[in-house]
N, C-alpha and C positions, 0 to 999 in steps of 0.2 A: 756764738754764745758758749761753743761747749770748751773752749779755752780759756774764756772766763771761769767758769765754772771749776774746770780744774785746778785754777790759781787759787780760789776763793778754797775748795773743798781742804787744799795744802795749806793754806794761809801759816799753821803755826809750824809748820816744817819750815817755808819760806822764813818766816816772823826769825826763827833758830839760825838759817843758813846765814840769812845777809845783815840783822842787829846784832846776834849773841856774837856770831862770828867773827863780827868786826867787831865787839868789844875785846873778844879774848886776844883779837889781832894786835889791835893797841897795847893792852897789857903786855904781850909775848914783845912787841918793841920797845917797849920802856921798861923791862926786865934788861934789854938784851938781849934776850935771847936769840933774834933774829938775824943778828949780826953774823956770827958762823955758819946759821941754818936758815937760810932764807926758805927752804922745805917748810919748814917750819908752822909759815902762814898757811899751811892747806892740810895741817892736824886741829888749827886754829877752827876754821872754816866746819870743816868734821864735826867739829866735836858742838857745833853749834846746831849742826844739821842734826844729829845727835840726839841734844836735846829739845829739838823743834817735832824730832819723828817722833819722841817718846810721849811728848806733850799732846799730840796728833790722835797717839789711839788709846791713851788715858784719858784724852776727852778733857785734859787739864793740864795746869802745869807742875813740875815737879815740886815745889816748895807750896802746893795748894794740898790741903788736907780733905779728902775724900771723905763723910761723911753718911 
């Protein structure tokens, strides 16, 4: 259970690393971009974990307005 527990506590760190990540992964391939930089996919990935961690200890997401 305490495995679970950790995946579940991270859920929107996870949620940011393997959805956003893969969105912006897509994006950065259909720009192009990845063609020169295949590096490229793992600032993709970053930046998604990114804003999964920020989302994590704001308790929200970033375009949610805190009230």
């Amino acid at each position: 259970m305490k495995l679970l527990e950790l995946i579940l506590d991270w859920k929107m760190a996870w949620f940011g690393l393997i959805f956003l990540g893969s969105i912006f992964n897509a994006i950065a391939f259909e720009l192009g971009i990845l063609e020169n930089n295949t590096n490229f996919s793992y600032a993709c990935y970053a930046f998604g974990l990114l804003l999964g961690l920020i989302a994590k200890f704001r308790e929200t997401w970033t375009w949610k307005i805190i009230k």
